[in-house]
C-alpha angles and dihedrals in degrees: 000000000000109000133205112210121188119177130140093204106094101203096048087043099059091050102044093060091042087057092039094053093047088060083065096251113127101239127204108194123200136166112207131054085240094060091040093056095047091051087054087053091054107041145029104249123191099187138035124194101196138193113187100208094076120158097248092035156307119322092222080071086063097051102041079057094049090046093043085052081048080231099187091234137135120223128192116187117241112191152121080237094123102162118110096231085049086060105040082053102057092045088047088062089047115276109152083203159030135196116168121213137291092043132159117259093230094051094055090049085054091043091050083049098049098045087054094051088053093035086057110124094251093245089076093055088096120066116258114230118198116170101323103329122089113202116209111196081171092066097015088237135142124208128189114192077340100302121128112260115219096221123180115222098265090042093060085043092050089048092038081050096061105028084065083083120007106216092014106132108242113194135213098262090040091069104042088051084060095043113038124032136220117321085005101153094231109189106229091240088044097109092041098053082050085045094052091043091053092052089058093059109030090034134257094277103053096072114049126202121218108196114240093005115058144248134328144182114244110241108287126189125213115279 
């Protein structure tokens, strides 16, 4: 997933993305409300960590703006507000989560984890088989002819990406947005050599490329 961090606190900051990113997620971490909105204008975002003390504001702000656009986000608070009536708030305006600091860092990577599975547009409740091969964005999971797939993190990204929409056309671009974050050195053959090691496990026909466009998952059907 592509994650939206926003957190003043610099030290918490920088851990959080270095945890987050070892759970296999692209992270953009910024400290104010202003940079956060700008980011959201930028870039498709799946997921947002955030604190509501910020310097320029409270992040409930951010988010009754996200859920007023009907952004198609999930949020999960991240914040030392440890009153009841703190929390209730900041679910009342549309958070799908709260985790109170201090927190473990584990804990907040299975919360991020839990709060997506619930956060899944129902549709994709149900694996997607194309050819051989099931994709479980429930469990996160690949089968081929019903055996496990050992998949790395951005190979699962790369195959939740296109199972969004089997058939859909995912450019370039497109998959390295949802892969690498901002100031990411991405090598110009990087998706390609992910492509070609995905092919080798799902198979050469599950992953269709379009010349000059990009990839695509061949049509798949529910489970």
């Amino acid at each position: 997933m592509r994650i939206l961090v926003v957190e003043d606190e610099a030290d918490l900051g920088a851990a959080v993305l270095e945890r987050v990113r070892q759970a296999g997620h692209a992270v953009d971490w910024f400290a104010t409300i202003e940079e956060a909105r700008a980011a959201l204008a930028t870039v498709a975002y799946d997921f947002i960590l955030l604190d509501l003390g910020l310097p320029d504001g409270n992040g409930r702000d951010l988010l009754r703006a996200v859920r007023a656009r009907g952004l198609d986000i999930a949020v999960l608070i991240t914040t030392a507000e440890d009153q009841i009536s703190d929390r209730i708030a900041g679910l009342s305006d549309g958070a799908d989560d709260y985790i109170v600091k201090p927190y473990d860092l584990n804990e907040l990577v299975a919360r991020i984890t839990a709060v997506a599975r619930r956060f899944a547009p129902r549709q994709h409740a149900a694996p997607i088989c194309v050819e051989n091969v099931a994709i479980d964005r429930q469990n996160r999971v690949v089968r081929r002819n019903g055996v496990l797939l050992e998949l790395t993190a951005r190979e699962w990204a790369i195959m939740e990406l296109l199972s969004r929409r089997p058939g859909m056309i995912h450019s370039r671009s497109q998959i390295e947005t949802a892969l690498y974050a901002f100031g990411d050195d991405v090598e110009s053959n990087t998706i390609e050599v992910f492509i070609s090691r995905l092919r080798k496990k799902v198979g050469n026909t599950v992953i269709r490329t379009v010349r000059g466009r990009g990839y695509r998952l061949a049509v798949g059907t529910p489970a």
